[in-house]
Kinemage of the C-alpha trace (Angstrom):
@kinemage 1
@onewidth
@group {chain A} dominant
@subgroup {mainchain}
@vectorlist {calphas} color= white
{ca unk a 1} P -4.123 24.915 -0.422
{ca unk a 2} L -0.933 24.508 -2.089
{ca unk a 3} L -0.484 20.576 -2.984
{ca unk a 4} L 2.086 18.156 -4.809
{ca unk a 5} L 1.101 15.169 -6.914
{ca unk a 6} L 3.484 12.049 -6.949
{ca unk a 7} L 3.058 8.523 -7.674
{ca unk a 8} L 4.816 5.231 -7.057
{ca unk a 9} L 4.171 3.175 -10.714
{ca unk a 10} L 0.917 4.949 -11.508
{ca unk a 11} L -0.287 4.857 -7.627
{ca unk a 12} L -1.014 8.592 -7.477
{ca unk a 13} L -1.521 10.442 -4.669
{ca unk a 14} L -2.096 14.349 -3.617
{ca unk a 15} L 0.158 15.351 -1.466
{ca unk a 16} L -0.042 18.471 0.916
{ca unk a 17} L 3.004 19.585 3.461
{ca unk a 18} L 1.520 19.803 6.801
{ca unk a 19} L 5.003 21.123 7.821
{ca unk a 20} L 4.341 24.254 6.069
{ca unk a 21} L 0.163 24.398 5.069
{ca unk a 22} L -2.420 24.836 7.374
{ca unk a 23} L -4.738 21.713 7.312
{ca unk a 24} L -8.268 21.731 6.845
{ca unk a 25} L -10.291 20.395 9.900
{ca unk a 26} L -10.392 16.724 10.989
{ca unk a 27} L -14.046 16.401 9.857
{ca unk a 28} L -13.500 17.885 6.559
{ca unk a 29} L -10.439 15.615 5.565
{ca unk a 30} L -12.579 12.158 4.315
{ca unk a 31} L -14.990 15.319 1.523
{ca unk a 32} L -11.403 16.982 0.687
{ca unk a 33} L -10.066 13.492 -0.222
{ca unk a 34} L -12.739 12.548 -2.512
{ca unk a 35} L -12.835 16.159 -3.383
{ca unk a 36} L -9.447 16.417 -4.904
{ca unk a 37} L -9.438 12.608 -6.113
{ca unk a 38} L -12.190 13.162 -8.544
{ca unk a 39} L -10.787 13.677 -12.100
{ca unk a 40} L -12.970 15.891 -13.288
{ca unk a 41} L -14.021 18.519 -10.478
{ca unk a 42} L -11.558 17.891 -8.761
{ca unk a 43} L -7.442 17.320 -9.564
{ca unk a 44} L -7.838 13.427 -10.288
{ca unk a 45} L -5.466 10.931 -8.018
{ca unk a 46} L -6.167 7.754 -5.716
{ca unk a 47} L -6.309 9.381 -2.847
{ca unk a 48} L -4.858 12.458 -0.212
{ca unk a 49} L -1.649 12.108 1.794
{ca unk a 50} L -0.773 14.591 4.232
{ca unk a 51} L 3.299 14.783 5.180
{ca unk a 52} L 3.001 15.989 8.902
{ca unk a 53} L 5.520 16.435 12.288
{ca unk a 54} L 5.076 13.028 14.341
{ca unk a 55} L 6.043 12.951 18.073
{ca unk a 56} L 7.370 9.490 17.611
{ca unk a 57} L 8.752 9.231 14.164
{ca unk a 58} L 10.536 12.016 11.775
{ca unk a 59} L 7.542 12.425 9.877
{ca unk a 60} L 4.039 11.285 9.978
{ca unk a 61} L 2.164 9.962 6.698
{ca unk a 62} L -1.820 10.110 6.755
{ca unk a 63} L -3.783 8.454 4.113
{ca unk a 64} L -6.992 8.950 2.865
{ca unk a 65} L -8.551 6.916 0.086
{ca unk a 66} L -10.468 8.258 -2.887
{ca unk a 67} L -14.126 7.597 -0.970
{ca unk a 68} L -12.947 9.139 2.161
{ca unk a 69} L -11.942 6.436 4.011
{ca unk a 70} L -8.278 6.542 5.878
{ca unk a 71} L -5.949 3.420 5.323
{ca unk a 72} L -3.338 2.470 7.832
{ca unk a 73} L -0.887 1.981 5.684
{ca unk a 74} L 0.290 2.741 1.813
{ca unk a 75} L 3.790 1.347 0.146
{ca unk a 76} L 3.589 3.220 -2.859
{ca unk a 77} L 2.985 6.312 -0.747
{ca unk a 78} L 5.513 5.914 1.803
{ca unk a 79} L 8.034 5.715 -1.029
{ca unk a 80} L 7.074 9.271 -2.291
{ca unk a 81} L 6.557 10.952 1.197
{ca unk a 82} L 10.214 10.050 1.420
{ca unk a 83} L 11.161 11.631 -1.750
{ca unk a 84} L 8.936 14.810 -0.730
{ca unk a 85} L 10.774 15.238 3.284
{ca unk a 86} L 13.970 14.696 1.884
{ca unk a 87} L 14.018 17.019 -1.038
{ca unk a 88} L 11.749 19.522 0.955
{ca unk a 89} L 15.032 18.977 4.024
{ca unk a 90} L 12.140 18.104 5.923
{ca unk a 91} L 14.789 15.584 6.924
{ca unk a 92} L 18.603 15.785 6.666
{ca unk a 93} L 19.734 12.068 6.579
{ca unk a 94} L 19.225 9.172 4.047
{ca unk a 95} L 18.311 7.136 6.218
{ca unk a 96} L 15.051 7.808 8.185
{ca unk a 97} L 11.568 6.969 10.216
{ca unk a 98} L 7.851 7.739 9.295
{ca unk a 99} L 4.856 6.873 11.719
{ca unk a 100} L 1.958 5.705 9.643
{ca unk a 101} L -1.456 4.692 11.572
{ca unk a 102} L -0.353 0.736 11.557
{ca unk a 103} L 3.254 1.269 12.503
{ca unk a 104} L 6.456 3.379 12.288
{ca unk a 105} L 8.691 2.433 9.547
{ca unk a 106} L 12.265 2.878 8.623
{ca unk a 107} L 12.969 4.427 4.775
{ca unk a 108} L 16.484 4.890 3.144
{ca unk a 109} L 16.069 7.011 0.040
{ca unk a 110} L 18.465 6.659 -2.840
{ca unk a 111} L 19.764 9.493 -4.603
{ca unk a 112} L 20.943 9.936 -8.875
{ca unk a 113} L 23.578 11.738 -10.463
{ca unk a 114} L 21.408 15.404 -9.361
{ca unk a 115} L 21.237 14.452 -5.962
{ca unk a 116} L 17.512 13.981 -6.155
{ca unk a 117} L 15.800 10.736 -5.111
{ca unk a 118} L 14.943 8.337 -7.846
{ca unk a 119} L 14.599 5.166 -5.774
{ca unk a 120} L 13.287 4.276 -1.886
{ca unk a 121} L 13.806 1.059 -0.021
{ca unk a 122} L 10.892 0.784 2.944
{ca unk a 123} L 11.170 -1.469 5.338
{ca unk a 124} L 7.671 -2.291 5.650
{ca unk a 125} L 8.083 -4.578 9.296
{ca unk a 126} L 7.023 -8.259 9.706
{ca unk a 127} L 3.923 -9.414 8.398
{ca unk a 128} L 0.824 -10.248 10.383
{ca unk a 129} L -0.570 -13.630 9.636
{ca unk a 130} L -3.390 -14.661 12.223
{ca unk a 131} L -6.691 -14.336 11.455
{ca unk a 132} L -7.271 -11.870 14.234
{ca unk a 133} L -4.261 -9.567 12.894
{ca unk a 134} L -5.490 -9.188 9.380
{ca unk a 135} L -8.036 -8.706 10.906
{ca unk a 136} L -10.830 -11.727 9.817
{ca unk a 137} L -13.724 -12.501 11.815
{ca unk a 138} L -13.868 -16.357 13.385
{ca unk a 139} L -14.072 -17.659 16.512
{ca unk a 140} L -12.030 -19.481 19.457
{ca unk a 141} L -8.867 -20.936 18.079
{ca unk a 142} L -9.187 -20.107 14.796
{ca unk a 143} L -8.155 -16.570 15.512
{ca unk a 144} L -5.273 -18.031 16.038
{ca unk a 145} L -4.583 -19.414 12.733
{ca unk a 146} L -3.177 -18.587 10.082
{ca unk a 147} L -5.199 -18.132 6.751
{ca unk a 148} L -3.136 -19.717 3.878
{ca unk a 149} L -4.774 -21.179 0.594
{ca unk a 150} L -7.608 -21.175 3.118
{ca unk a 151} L -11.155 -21.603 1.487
{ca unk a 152} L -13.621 -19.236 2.701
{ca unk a 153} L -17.896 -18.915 2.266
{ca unk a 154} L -18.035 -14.901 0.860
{ca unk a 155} L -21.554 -13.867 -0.271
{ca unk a 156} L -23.106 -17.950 -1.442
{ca unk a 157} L -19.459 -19.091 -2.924
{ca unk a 158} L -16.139 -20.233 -1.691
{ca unk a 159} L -13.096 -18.165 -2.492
{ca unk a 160} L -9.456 -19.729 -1.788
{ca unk a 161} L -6.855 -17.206 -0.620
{ca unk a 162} L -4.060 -16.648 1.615
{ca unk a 163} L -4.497 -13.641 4.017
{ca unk a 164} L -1.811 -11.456 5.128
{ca unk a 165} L -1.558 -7.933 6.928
{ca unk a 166} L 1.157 -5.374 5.762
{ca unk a 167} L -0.596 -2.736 8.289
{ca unk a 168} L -3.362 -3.568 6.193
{ca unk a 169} L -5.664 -6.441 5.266
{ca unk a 170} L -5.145 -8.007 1.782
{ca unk a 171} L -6.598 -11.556 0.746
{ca unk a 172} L -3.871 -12.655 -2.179
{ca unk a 173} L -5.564 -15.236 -4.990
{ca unk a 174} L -3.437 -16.969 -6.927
{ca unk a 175} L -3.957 -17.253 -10.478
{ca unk a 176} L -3.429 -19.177 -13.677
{ca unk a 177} L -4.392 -17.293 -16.188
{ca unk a 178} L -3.592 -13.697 -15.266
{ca unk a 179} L -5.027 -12.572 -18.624
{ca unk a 180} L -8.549 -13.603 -17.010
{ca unk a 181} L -8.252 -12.650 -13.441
{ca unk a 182} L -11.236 -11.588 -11.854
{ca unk a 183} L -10.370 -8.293 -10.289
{ca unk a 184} L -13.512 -6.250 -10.994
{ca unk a 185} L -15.909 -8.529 -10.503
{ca unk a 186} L -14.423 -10.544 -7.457
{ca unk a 187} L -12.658 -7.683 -6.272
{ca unk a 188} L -15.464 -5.698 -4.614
{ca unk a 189} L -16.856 -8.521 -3.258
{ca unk a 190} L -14.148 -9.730 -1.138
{ca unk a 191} L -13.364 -6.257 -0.455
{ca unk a 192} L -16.708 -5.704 1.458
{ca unk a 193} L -17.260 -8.854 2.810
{ca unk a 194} L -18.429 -9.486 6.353
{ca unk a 195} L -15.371 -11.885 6.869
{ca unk a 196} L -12.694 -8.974 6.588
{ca unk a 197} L -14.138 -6.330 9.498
{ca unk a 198} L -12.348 -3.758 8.318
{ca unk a 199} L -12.462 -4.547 4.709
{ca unk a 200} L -9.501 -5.873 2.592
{ca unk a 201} L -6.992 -4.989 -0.902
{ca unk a 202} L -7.489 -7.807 -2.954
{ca unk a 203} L -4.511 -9.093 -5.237
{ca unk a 204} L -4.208 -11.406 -8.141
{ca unk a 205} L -0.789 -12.741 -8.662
{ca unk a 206} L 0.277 -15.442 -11.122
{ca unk a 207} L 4.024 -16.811 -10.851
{ca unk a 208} L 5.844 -16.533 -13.881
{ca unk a 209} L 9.032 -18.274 -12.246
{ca unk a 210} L 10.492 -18.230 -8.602
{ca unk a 211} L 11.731 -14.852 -8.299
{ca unk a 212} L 8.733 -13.266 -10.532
{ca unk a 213} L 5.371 -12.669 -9.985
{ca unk a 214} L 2.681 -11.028 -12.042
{ca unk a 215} L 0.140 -8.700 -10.186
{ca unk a 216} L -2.984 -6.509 -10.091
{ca unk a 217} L -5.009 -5.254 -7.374
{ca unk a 218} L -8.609 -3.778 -6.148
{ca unk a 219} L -7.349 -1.593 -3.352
{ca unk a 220} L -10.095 -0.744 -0.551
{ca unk a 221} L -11.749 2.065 -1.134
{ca unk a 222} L -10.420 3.309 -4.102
{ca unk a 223} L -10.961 0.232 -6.987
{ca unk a 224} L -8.481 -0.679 -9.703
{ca unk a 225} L -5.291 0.861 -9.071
{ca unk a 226} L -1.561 1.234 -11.152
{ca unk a 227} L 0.108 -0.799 -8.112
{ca unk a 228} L 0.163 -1.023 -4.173
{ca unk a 229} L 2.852 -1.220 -2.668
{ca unk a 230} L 1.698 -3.089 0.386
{ca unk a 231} L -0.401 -5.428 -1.635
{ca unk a 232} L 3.025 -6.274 -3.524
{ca unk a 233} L 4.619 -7.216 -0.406
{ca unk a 234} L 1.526 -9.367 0.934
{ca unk a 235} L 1.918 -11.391 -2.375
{ca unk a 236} L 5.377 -12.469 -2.023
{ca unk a 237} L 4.516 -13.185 1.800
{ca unk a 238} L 2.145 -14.879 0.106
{ca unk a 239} L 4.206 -16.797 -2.377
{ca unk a 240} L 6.656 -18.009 0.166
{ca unk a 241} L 4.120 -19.684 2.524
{ca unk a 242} L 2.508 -21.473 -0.288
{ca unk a 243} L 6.033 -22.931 -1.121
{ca unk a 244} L 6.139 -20.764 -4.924
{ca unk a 245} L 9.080 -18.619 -3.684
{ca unk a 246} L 11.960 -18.551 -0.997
{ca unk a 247} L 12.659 -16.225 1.727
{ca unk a 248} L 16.273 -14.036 1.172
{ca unk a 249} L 15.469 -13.796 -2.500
{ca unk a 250} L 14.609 -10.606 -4.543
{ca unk a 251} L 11.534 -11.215 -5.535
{ca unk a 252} L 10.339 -8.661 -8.997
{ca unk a 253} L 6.321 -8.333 -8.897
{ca unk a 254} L 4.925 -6.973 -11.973
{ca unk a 255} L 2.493 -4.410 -11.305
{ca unk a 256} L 0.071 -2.249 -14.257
{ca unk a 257} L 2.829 0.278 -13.498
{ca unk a 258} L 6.053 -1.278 -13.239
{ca unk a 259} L 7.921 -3.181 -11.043
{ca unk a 260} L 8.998 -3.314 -7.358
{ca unk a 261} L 11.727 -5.474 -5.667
{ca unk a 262} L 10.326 -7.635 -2.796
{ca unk a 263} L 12.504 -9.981 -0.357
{ca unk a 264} L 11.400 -11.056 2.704
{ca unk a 265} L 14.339 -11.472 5.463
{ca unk a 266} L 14.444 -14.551 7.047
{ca unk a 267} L 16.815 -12.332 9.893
{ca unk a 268} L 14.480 -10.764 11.451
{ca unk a 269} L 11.482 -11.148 9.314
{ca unk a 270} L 10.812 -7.924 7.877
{ca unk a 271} L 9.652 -7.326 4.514
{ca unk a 272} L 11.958 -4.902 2.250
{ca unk a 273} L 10.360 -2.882 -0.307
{ca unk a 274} L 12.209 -1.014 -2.904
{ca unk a 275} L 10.910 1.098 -5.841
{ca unk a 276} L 10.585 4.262 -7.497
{ca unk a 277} L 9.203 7.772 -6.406
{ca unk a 278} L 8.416 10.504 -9.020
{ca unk a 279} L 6.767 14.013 -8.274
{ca unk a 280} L 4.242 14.964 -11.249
{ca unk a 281} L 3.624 18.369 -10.589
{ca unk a 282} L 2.539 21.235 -7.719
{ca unk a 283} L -0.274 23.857 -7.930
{ca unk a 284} L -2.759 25.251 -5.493
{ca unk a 285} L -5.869 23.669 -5.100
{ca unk a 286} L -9.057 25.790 -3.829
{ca unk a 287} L -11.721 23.463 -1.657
{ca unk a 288} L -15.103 23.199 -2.884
């Protein structure tokens, strides 16, 4: 199985051309994921992403996490499918549509001096903010709500977070000390808790100013991670409806792997995500 590995800031994925590979069987997909993901049997990454023809869209994006499990949605991967189905002239125009499992999205890649793509802006659509969207369990009205700087029971303790859905869960803490934040060992917890149904990303953000924000992450079903793109855009959701940042602004958030420009339109209330895409290297990779 010939494959490509990219990454968005250190968010590194396998990729594999559907357009042009024969893909293994639905069943087998969740064992080849973990398969390849492994760094030492297999080719080491956070994940699979297969590039595939969509009905709907120009291309289809399917991801699969490093345990097997598949995750509606990925902002660090969308940005490097793009790279792939335009250089591959999967696609022909700068400007164009990828179906996901959450939603179909709208990418515009940006090209350097060689004509290949160095940057991608995503729209990544308008954030989900009741309880049932993220999704969270509850009952009656409170479905209804929103969930910001909400304070929440999780396994004996109470855990204050604002909850948004990017096509995925995430539960955003804000911190002081970002030296000290908690991501392995409150992480996993919030992750798997009965509250999220579906499970959740969990982010860490601390403000340095208005238009900054400091970030890591314990993505579902695949741990510590470089960045997430998704989970970048759920914390400056997150930062404007707690009052620490303004819609229409670019908003930089700091991720272990670089940066990524957030604003959040107050037009039509889509979140814009724009960042880098860089291809590490192809090979063929022979299933277990």
């Amino acid at each position: 199985m010939k494959f490509t590995k990219m990454h968005g800031l250190g968010n590194s994925y396998i990729y594999v051309d559907g357009f042009r590979e024969k893909i293994p069987d639905e069943e087998c997909l969740p064992d080849l994921a973990s398969e390849v993901a492994n760094p030492y049997t297999g080719i080491g990454s956070d994940g699979l992403i297969l590039i595939l023809p969509s009905n709907v869209a120009d291309v289809r994006m399917r991801v699969f996490n490093s345990d097997g499990s598949e995750a509606k949605n990925c902002g660090n991967g969308l940005r490097c499918v793009s790279k792939y189905a335009y250089e591959q002239q999967h696609v022909e125009q700068a400007n164009f549509s990828i179906e996901t499992f959450g939603a179909i999205v709208e990418s515009q890649v940006h090209l350097d001096e060689e004509g290949k793509v160095s940057e991608v802006t995503v729209d990544m659509g308008v954030p989900r903010l009741k309880r049932k969207e993220v999704p969270m369990r509850g009952k009656g009205g409170a479905l209804e709500a929103h969930v910001i700087d909400a304070t929440e029971p999780i396994n004996g303790n109470d855990y204050t977070f604002t909850a948004v859905s990017m096509g995925n869960p995430h539960a955003v803490f804000f911190v002081d000390n970002f030296a000290d934040a908690p991501v392995e060992s409150v992480g996993p917890l919030v992750e798997k808790a009965d509250l999220f149904p579906e499970g959740t990303n969990v982010e860490f953000i601390s403000m340095k100013n208005t238009s900054e924000i400091d970030f890591a992450v314990w993505e579902r079903g695949s741990g510590v991670t470089q960045a997430c793109g998704t989970g970048a855009c759920a914390a400056v959701v997150a930062a404007v409806l707690n009052g620490e940042a303004k819609k229409d602004e670019a908003i930089t958030v700091h991720l272990p792997g670089g940066d990524l420009t957030i604003h959040w339109s107050s037009k039509d209330d889509h979140v814009w995500m724009k960042g880098p895409a860089v291809t590490v290297c192809t090979g063929t990779y022979f299933p277990a």
